[in-house]
ZABAVEX-178822 format. One record per atom (N, C-alpha, C): residue number from 1; atom name; x, y, z. Coordinates in steps of 0.05 Angstrom, whole numbers. Layout:
BEGIN
+-----+------+--------+--------+--------+
: pos : site :      x :      y :      z :
+-----+------+--------+--------+--------+
: NUM :   CA :      X :      Y :      Z :
...
+-----+------+--------+--------+--------+
***
This chain:
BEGIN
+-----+------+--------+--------+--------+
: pos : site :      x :      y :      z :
+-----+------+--------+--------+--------+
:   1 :    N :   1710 :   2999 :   1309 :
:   1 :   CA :   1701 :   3018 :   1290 :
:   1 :    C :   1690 :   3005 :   1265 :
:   2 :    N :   1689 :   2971 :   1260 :
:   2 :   CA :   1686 :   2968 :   1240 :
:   2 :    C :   1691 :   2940 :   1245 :
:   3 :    N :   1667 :   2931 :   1256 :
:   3 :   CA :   1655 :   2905 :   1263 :
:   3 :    C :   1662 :   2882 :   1257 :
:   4 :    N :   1645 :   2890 :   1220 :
:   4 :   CA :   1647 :   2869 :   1196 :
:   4 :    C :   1683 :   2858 :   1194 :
:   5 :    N :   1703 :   2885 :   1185 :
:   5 :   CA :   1716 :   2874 :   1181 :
:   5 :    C :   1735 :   2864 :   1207 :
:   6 :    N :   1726 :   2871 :   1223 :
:   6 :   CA :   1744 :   2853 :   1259 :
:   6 :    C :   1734 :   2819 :   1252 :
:   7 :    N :   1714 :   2817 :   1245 :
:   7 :   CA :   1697 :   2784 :   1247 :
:   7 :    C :   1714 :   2784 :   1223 :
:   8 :    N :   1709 :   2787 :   1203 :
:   8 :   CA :   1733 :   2774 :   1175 :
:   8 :    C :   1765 :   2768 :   1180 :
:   9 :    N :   1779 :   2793 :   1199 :
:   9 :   CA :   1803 :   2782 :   1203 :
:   9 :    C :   1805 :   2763 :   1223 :
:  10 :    N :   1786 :   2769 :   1242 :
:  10 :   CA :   1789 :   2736 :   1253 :
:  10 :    C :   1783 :   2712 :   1246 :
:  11 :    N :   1761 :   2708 :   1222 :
:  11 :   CA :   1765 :   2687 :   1204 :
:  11 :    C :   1776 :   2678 :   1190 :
:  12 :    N :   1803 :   2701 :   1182 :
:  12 :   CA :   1815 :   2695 :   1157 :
:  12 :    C :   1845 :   2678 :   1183 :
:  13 :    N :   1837 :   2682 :   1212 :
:  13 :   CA :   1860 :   2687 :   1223 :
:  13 :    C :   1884 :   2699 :   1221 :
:  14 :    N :   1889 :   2724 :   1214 :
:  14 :   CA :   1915 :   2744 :   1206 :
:  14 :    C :   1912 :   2750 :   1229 :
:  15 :    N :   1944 :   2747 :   1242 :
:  15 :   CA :   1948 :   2761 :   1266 :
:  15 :    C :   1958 :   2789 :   1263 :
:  16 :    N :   1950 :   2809 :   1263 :
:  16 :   CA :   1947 :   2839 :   1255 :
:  16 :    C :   1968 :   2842 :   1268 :
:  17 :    N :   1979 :   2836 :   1291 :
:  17 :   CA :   2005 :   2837 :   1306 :
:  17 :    C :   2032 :   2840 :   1292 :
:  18 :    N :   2038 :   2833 :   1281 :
:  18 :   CA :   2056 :   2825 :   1261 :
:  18 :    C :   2060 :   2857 :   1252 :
:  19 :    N :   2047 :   2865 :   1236 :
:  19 :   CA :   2037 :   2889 :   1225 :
:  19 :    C :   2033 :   2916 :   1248 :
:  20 :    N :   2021 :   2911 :   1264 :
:  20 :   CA :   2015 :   2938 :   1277 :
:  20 :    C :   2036 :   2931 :   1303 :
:  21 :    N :   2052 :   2915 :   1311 :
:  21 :   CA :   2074 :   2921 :   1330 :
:  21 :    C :   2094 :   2927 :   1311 :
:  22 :    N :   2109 :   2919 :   1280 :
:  22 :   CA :   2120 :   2941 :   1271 :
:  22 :    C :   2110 :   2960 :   1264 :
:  23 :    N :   2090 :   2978 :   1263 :
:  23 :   CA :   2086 :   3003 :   1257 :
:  23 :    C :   2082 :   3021 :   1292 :
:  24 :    N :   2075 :   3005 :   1307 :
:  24 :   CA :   2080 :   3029 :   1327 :
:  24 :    C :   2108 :   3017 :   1349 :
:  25 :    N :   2126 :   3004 :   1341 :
:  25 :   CA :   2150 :   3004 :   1350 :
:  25 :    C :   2164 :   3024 :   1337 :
:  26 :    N :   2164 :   3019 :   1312 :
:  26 :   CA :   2187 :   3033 :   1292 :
:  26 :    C :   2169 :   3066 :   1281 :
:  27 :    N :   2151 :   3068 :   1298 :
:  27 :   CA :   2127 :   3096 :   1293 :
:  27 :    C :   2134 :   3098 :   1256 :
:  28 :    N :   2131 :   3076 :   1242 :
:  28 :   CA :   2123 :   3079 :   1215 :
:  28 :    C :   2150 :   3082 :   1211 :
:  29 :    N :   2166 :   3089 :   1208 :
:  29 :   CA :   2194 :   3097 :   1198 :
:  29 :    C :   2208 :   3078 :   1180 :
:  30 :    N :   2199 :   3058 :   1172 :
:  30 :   CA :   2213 :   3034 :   1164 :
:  30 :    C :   2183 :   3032 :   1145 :
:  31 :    N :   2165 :   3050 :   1141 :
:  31 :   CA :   2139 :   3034 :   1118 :
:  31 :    C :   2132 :   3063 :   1107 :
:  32 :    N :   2140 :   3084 :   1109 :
:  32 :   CA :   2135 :   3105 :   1098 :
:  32 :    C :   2158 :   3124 :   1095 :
:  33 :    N :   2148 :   3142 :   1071 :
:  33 :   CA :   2168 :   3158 :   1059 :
:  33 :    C :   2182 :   3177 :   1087 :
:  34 :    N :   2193 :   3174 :   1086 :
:  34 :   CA :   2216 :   3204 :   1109 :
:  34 :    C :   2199 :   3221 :   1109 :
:  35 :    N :   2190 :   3244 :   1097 :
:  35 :   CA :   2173 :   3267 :   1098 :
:  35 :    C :   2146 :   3253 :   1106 :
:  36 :    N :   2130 :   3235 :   1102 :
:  36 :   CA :   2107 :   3226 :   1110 :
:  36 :    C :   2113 :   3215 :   1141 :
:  37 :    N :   2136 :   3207 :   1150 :
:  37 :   CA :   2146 :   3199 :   1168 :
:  37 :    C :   2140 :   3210 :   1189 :
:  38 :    N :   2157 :   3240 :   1182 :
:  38 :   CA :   2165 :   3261 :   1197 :
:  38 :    C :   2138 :   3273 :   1211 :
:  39 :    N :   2118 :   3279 :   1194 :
:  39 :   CA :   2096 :   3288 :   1196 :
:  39 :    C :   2084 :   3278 :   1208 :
:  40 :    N :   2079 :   3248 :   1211 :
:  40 :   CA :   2062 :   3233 :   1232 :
:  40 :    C :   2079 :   3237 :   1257 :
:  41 :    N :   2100 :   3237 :   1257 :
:  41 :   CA :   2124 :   3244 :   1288 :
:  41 :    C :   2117 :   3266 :   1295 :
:  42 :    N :   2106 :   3289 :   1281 :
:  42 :   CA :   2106 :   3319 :   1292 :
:  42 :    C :   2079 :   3311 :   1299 :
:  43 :    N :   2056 :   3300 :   1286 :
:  43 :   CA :   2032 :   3291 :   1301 :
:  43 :    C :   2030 :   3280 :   1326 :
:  44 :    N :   2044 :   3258 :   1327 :
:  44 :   CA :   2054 :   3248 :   1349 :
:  44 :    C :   2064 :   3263 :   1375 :
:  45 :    N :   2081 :   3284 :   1375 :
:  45 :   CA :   2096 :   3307 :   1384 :
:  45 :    C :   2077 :   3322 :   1396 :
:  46 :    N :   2059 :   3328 :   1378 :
:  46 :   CA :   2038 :   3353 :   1379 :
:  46 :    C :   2023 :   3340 :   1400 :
:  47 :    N :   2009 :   3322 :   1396 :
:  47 :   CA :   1990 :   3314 :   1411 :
:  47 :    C :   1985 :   3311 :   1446 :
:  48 :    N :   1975 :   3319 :   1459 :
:  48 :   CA :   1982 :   3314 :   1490 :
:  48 :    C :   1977 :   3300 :   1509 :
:  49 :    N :   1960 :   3277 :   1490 :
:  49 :   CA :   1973 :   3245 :   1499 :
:  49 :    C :   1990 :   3229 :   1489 :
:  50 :    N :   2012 :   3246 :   1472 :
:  50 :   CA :   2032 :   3232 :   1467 :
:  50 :    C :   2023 :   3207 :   1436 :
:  51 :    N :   2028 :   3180 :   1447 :
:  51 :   CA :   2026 :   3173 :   1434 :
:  51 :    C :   1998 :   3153 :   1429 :
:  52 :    N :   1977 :   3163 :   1438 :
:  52 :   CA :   1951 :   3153 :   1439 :
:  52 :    C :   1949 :   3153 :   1411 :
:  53 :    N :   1957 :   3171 :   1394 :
:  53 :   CA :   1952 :   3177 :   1363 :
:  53 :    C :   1971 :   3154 :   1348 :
:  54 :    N :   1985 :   3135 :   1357 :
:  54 :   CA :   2000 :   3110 :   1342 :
:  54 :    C :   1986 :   3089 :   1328 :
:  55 :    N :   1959 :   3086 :   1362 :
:  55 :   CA :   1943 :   3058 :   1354 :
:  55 :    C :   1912 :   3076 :   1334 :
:  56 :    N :   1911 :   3105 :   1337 :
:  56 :   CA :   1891 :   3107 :   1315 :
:  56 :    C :   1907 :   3110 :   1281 :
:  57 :    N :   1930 :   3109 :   1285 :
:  57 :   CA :   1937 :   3113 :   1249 :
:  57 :    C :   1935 :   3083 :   1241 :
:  58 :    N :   1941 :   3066 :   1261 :
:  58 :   CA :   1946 :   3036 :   1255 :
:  58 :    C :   1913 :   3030 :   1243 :
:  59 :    N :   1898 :   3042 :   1261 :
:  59 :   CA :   1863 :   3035 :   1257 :
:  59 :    C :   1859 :   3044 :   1223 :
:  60 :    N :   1869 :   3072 :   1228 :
:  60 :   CA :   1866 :   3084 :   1195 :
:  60 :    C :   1872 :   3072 :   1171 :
:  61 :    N :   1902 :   3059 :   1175 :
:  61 :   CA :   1916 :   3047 :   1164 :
:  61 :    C :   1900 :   3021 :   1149 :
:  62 :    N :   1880 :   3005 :   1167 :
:  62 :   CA :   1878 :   2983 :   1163 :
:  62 :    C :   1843 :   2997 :   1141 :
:  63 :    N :   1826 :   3013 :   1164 :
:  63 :   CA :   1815 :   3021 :   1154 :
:  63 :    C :   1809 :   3035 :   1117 :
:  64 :    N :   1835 :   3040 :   1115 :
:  64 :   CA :   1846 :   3051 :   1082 :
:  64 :    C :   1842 :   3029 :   1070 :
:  65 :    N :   1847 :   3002 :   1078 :
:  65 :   CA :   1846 :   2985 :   1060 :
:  65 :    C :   1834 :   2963 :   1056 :
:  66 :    N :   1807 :   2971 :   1074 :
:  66 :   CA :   1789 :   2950 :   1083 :
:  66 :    C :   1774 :   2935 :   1060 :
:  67 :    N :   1765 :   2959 :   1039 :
:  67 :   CA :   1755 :   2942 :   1022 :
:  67 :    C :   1769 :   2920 :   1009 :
:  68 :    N :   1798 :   2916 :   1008 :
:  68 :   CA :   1823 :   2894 :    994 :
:  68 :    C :   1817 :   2874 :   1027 :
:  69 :    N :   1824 :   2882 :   1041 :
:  69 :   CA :   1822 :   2863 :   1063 :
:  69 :    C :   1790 :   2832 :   1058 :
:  70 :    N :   1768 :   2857 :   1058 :
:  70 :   CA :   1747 :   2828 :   1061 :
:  70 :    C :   1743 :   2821 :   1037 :
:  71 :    N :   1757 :   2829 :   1015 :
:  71 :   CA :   1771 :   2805 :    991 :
:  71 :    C :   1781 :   2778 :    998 :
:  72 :    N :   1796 :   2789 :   1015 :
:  72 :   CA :   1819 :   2766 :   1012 :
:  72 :    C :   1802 :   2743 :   1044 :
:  73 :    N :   1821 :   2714 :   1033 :
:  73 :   CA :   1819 :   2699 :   1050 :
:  73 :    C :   1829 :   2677 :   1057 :
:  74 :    N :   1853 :   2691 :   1047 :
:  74 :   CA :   1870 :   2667 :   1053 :
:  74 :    C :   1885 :   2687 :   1075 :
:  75 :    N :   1904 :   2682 :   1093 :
:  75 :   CA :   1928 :   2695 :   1109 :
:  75 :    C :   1948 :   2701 :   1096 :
:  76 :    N :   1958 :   2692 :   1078 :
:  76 :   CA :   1987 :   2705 :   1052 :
:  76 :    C :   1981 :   2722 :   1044 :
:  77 :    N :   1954 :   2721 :   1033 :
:  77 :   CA :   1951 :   2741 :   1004 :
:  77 :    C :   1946 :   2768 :   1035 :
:  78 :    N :   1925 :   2764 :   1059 :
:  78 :   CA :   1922 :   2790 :   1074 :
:  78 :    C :   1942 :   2795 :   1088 :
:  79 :    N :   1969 :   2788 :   1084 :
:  79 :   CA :   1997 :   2804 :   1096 :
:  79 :    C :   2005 :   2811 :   1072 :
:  80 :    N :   2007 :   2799 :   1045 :
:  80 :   CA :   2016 :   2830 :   1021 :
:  80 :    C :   1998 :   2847 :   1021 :
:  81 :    N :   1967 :   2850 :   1029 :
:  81 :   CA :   1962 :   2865 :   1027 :
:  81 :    C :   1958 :   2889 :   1047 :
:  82 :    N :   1978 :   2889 :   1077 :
:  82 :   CA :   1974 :   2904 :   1090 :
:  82 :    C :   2006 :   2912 :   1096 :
:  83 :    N :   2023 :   2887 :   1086 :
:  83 :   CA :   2045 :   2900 :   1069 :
:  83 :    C :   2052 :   2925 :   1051 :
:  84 :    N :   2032 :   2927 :   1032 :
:  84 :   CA :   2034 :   2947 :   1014 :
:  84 :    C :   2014 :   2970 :   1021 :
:  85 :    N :   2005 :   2966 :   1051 :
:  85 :   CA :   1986 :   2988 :   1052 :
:  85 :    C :   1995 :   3017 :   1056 :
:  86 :    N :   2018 :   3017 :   1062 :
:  86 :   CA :   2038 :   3042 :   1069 :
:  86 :    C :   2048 :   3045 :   1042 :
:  87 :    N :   2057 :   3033 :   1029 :
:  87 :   CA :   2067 :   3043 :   1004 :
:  87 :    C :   2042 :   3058 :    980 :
:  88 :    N :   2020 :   3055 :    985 :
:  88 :   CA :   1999 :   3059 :    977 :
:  88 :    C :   1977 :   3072 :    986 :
:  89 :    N :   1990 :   3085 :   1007 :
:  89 :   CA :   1972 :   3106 :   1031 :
:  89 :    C :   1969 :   3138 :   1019 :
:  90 :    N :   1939 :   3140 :   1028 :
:  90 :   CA :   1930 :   3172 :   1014 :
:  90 :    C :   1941 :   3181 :   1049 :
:  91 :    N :   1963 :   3184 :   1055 :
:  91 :   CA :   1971 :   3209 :   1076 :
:  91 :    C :   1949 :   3216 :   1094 :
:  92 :    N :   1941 :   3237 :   1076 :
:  92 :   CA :   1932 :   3253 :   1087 :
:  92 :    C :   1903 :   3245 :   1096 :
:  93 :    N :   1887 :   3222 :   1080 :
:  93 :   CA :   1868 :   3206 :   1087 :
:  93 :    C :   1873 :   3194 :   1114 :
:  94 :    N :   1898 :   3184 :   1120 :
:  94 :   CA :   1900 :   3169 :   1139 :
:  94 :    C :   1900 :   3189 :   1170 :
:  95 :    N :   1911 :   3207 :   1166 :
:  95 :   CA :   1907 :   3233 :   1186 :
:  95 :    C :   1887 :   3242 :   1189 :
:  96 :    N :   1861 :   3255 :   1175 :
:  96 :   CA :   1839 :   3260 :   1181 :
:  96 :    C :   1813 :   3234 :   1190 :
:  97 :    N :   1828 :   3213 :   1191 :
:  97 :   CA :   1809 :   3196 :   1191 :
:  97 :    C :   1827 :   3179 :   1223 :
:  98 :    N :   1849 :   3187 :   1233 :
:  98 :   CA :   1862 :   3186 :   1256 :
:  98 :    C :   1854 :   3203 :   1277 :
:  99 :    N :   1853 :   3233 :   1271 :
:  99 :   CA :   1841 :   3249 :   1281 :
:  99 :    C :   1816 :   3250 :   1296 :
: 100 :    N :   1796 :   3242 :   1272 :
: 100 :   CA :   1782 :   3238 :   1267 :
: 100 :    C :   1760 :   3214 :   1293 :
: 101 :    N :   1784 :   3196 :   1291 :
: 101 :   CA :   1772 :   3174 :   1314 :
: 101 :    C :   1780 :   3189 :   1343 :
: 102 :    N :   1804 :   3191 :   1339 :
: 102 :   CA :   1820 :   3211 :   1368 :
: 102 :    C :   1803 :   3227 :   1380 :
: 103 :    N :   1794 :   3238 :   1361 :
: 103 :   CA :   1770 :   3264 :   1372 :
: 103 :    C :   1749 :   3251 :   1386 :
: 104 :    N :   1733 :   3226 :   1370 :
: 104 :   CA :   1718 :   3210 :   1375 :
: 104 :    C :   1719 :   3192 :   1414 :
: 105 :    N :   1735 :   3182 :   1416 :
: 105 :   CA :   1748 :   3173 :   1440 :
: 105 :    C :   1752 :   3195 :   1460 :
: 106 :    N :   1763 :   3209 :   1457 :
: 106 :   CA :   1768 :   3228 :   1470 :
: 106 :    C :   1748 :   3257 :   1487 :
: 107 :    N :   1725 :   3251 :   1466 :
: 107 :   CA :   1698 :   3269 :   1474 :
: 107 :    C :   1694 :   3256 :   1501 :
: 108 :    N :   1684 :   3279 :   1523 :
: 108 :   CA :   1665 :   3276 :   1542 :
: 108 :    C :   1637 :   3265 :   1528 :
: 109 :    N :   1619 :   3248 :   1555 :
: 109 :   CA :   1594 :   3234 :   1539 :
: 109 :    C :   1582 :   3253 :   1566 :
: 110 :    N :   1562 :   3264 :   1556 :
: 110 :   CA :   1540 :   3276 :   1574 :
: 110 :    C :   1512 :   3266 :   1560 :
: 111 :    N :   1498 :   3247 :   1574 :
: 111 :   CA :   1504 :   3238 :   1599 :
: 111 :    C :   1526 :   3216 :   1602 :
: 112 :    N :   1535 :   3213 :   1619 :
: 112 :   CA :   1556 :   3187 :   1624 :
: 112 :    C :   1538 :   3162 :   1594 :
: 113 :    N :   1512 :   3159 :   1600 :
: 113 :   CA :   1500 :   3134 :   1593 :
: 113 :    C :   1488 :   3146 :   1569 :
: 114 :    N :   1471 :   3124 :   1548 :
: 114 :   CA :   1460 :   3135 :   1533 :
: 114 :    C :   1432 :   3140 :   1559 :
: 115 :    N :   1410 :   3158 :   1548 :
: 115 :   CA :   1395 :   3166 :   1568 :
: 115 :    C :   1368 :   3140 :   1560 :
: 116 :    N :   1358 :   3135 :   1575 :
: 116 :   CA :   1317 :   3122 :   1564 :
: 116 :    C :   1307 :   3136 :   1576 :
: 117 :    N :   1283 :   3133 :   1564 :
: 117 :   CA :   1251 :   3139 :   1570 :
: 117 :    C :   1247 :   3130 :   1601 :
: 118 :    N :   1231 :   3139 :   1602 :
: 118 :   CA :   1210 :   3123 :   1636 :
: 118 :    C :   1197 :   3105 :   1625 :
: 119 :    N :   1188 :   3102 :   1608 :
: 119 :   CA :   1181 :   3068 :   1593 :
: 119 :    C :   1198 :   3048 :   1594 :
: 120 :    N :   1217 :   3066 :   1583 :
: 120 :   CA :   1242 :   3035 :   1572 :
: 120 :    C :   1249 :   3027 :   1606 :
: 121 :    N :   1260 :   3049 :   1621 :
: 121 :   CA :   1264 :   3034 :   1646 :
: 121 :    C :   1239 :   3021 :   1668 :
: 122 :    N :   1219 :   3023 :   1660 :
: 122 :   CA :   1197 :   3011 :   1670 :
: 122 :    C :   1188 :   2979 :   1659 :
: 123 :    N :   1198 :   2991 :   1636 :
: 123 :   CA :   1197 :   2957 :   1615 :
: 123 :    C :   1223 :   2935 :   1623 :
: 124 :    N :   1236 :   2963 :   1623 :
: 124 :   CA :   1262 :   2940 :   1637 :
: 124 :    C :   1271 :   2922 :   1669 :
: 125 :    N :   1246 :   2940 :   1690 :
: 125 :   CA :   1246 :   2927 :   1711 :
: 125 :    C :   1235 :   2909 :   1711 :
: 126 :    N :   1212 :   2916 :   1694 :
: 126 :   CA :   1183 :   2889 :   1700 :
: 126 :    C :   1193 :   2861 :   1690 :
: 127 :    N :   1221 :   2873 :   1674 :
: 127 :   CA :   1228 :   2839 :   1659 :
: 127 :    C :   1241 :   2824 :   1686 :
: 128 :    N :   1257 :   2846 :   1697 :
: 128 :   CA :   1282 :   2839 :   1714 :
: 128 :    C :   1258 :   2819 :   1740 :
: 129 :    N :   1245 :   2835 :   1746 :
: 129 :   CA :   1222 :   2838 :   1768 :
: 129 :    C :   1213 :   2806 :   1773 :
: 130 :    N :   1200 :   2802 :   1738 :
: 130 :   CA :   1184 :   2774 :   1732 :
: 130 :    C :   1203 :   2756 :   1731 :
: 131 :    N :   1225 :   2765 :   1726 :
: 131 :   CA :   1246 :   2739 :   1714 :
: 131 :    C :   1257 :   2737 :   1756 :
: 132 :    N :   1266 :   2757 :   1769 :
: 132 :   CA :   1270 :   2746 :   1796 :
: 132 :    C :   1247 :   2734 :   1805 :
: 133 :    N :   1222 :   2739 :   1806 :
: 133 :   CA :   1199 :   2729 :   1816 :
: 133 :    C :   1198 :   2693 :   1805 :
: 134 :    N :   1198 :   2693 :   1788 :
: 134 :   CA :   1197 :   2666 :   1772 :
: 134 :    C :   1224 :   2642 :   1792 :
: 135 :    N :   1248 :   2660 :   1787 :
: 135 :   CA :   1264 :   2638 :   1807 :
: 135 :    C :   1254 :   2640 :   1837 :
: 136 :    N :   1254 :   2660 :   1851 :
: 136 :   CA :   1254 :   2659 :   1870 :
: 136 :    C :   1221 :   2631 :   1882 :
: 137 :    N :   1213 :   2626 :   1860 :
: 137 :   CA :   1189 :   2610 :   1861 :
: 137 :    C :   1201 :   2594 :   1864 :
: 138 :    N :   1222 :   2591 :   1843 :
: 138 :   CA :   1229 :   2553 :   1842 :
: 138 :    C :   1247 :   2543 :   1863 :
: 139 :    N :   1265 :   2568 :   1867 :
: 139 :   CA :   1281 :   2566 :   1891 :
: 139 :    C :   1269 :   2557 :   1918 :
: 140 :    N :   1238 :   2560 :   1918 :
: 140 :   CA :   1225 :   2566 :   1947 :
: 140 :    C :   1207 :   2537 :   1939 :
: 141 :    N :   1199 :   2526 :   1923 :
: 141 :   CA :   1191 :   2495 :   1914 :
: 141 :    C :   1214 :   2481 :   1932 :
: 142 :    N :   1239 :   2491 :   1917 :
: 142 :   CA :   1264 :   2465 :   1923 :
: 142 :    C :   1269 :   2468 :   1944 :
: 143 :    N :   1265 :   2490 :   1964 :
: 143 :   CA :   1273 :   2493 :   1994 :
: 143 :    C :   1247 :   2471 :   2003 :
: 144 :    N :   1226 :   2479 :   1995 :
: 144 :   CA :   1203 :   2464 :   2010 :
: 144 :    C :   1206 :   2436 :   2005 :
: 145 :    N :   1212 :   2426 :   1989 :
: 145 :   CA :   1214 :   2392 :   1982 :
: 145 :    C :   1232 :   2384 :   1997 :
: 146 :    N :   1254 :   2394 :   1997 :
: 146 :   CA :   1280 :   2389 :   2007 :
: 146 :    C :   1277 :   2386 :   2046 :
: 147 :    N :   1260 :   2410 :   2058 :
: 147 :   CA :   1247 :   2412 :   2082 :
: 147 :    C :   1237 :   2383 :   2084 :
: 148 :    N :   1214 :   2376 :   2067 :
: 148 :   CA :   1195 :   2358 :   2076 :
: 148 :    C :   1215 :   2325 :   2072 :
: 149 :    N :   1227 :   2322 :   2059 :
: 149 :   CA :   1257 :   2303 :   2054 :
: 149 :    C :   1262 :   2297 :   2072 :
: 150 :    N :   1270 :   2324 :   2084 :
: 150 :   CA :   1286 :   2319 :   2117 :
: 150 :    C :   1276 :   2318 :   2137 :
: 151 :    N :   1248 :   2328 :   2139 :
: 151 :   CA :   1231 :   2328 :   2172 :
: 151 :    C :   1224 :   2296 :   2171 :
+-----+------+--------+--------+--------+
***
Protein backbone atom coordinates (compact mmCIF):
# COMPACT_ATOMS: atom_id res chain seq x y z
CA UNK A 1 0.00 0.00 0.00
CA UNK A 2 2.91 2.18 0.26
CA UNK A 3 5.89 1.28 -1.72
CA UNK A 4 8.19 4.17 -0.77
CA UNK A 5 7.92 3.50 2.69
CA UNK A 6 8.31 -0.70 2.38
CA UNK A 7 11.92 0.22 0.39
CA UNK A 8 12.89 2.71 3.45
CA UNK A 9 12.15 0.10 6.14
CA UNK A 10 14.07 -2.24 4.43
CA UNK A 11 16.87 0.08 4.23
CA UNK A 12 16.78 1.30 7.48
CA UNK A 13 16.56 -2.67 8.19
CA UNK A 14 13.78 -2.55 11.12
CA UNK A 15 12.43 -5.77 11.50
CA UNK A 16 8.65 -4.67 11.78
CA UNK A 17 8.25 -8.13 13.43
CA UNK A 18 9.10 -7.22 16.60
CA UNK A 19 6.26 -4.71 16.55
CA UNK A 20 3.48 -6.25 14.59
CA UNK A 21 3.81 -9.95 16.21
CA UNK A 22 3.17 -8.03 19.53
CA UNK A 23 0.30 -6.27 18.31
CA UNK A 24 -1.52 -9.12 16.65
CA UNK A 25 -0.60 -11.73 19.39
CA UNK A 26 -1.65 -9.63 22.24
CA UNK A 27 -4.67 -8.00 19.58
CA UNK A 28 -3.23 -4.51 20.93
CA UNK A 29 -4.14 -5.01 24.53
CA UNK A 30 -0.78 -4.36 26.02
CA UNK A 31 -0.33 -0.80 23.53
CA UNK A 32 -3.65 0.72 23.84
CA UNK A 33 -6.04 2.28 26.19
CA UNK A 34 -8.78 -0.58 27.46
CA UNK A 35 -11.76 1.22 25.80
CA UNK A 36 -9.68 1.67 22.45
CA UNK A 37 -8.86 -1.91 23.08
CA UNK A 38 -12.17 -3.13 23.45
CA UNK A 39 -13.38 -1.54 20.33
CA UNK A 40 -10.85 -2.88 18.01
CA UNK A 41 -11.94 -6.58 19.72
CA UNK A 42 -15.65 -5.81 18.92
CA UNK A 43 -14.20 -4.98 15.30
CA UNK A 44 -12.46 -7.91 15.31
CA UNK A 45 -15.71 -9.89 16.59
CA UNK A 46 -17.82 -8.17 14.13
CA UNK A 47 -16.07 -8.96 11.20
CA UNK A 48 -16.66 -12.38 9.28
CA UNK A 49 -13.29 -13.14 8.62
CA UNK A 50 -12.52 -12.94 11.95
CA UNK A 51 -9.35 -11.77 12.25
CA UNK A 52 -8.26 -10.66 8.69
CA UNK A 53 -8.89 -7.07 10.27
CA UNK A 54 -5.47 -7.57 12.82
CA UNK A 55 -2.91 -7.41 9.87
CA UNK A 56 -4.91 -4.24 8.31
CA UNK A 57 -4.83 -2.08 11.78
CA UNK A 58 -1.09 -3.14 11.96
CA UNK A 59 -0.90 -1.58 8.11
CA UNK A 60 -2.83 1.55 9.55
CA UNK A 61 -0.88 1.67 12.41
CA UNK A 62 2.38 1.96 10.58
CA UNK A 63 0.70 3.90 7.94
CA UNK A 64 -0.32 6.80 10.82
CA UNK A 65 3.11 7.29 11.21
CA UNK A 66 4.76 7.11 8.07
CA UNK A 67 5.69 10.46 7.70
CA UNK A 68 8.16 10.04 11.34
CA UNK A 69 9.16 6.68 9.88
CA UNK A 70 11.04 8.00 6.43
CA UNK A 71 12.67 10.52 8.89
CA UNK A 72 14.34 8.31 10.66
CA UNK A 73 17.33 6.07 9.79
CA UNK A 74 18.82 4.69 12.00
CA UNK A 75 16.89 1.21 13.62
CA UNK A 76 16.73 2.67 17.46
CA UNK A 77 15.36 5.86 16.80
CA UNK A 78 12.48 3.66 14.17
CA UNK A 79 11.48 1.29 17.16
CA UNK A 80 10.74 4.47 19.53
CA UNK A 81 9.05 5.57 16.99
CA UNK A 82 6.61 2.74 16.37
CA UNK A 83 6.87 2.26 20.01
CA UNK A 84 4.98 5.35 20.68
CA UNK A 85 2.74 4.89 17.76
CA UNK A 86 -0.12 3.49 19.90
CA UNK A 87 0.26 5.86 22.49
CA UNK A 88 -0.22 8.57 19.97
CA UNK A 89 -2.88 7.03 17.68
CA UNK A 90 -5.95 9.12 16.21
CA UNK A 91 -8.33 5.78 16.87
CA UNK A 92 -10.52 6.39 14.93
CA UNK A 93 -8.07 7.31 11.92
CA UNK A 94 -6.68 4.04 12.34
CA UNK A 95 -10.21 2.26 11.81
CA UNK A 96 -11.40 4.06 8.79
CA UNK A 97 -8.23 3.69 7.13
CA UNK A 98 -8.32 -0.39 8.27
CA UNK A 99 -11.57 -0.62 6.91
CA UNK A 100 -10.83 1.15 4.45
CA UNK A 101 -7.99 -1.32 2.99
CA UNK A 102 -10.32 -4.43 4.14
CA UNK A 103 -12.87 -3.21 1.85
CA UNK A 104 -10.14 -2.70 -0.68
CA UNK A 105 -8.84 -6.53 -0.65
CA UNK A 106 -11.84 -7.86 -0.23
CA UNK A 107 -13.75 -6.37 -3.48
CA UNK A 108 -14.57 -8.71 -6.33
CA UNK A 109 -12.32 -7.50 -9.57
CA UNK A 110 -14.53 -7.68 -12.69
CA UNK A 111 -12.81 -8.36 -14.90
CA UNK A 112 -10.56 -10.92 -13.08
CA UNK A 113 -7.62 -8.82 -15.06
CA UNK A 114 -7.13 -5.34 -15.72
CA UNK A 115 -8.81 -5.35 -19.37
CA UNK A 116 -6.44 -3.98 -22.92
CA UNK A 117 -7.21 -2.81 -26.06
CA UNK A 118 -6.82 -5.13 -29.27
CA UNK A 119 -3.73 -3.01 -29.79
CA UNK A 120 -2.07 -3.54 -26.64
CA UNK A 121 -2.63 -7.30 -27.09
CA UNK A 122 -1.56 -7.24 -30.69
CA UNK A 123 1.54 -5.18 -29.63
CA UNK A 124 2.10 -7.59 -27.11
CA UNK A 125 2.21 -10.70 -29.34
CA UNK A 126 4.28 -9.24 -32.07
CA UNK A 127 6.98 -8.70 -29.26
CA UNK A 128 6.47 -12.26 -27.87
CA UNK A 129 6.22 -13.52 -31.70
CA UNK A 130 9.73 -11.62 -32.80
CA UNK A 131 11.47 -12.27 -29.64
CA UNK A 132 10.48 -16.44 -30.18
CA UNK A 133 11.30 -16.06 -33.86
CA UNK A 134 14.72 -14.51 -33.12
CA UNK A 135 15.74 -17.61 -30.80
CA UNK A 136 14.23 -20.12 -32.47
CA UNK A 137 16.86 -18.79 -35.34
CA UNK A 138 19.72 -19.17 -33.18
CA UNK A 139 18.63 -22.33 -31.81
CA UNK A 140 18.32 -23.73 -35.46
CA UNK A 141 22.14 -22.14 -36.45
CA UNK A 142 23.39 -24.20 -33.35
CA UNK A 143 21.46 -27.37 -34.27
CA UNK A 144 22.88 -26.96 -37.86
CA UNK A 145 26.67 -26.43 -36.88
CA UNK A 146 26.48 -28.88 -34.37
CA UNK A 147 24.85 -31.48 -37.36
CA UNK A 148 27.68 -30.58 -39.67
CA UNK A 149 30.41 -31.24 -36.45
CA UNK A 150 29.10 -34.53 -36.36
CA UNK A 151 28.35 -35.86 -39.94
Amino acid sequence: YDPELARHLQKVSCPLATFTFRWCNMLFAQDLPLSEAVRLWDCFIADPQRFDVVAHVCLAALLSCREHLLNVQEPGAMHEVLRRVTTQADFDGWLRRAWAVCSCERRPQTPSFPQRSAGQVVSELTGWAQTAAAKAQELGAGVARSMQQNV
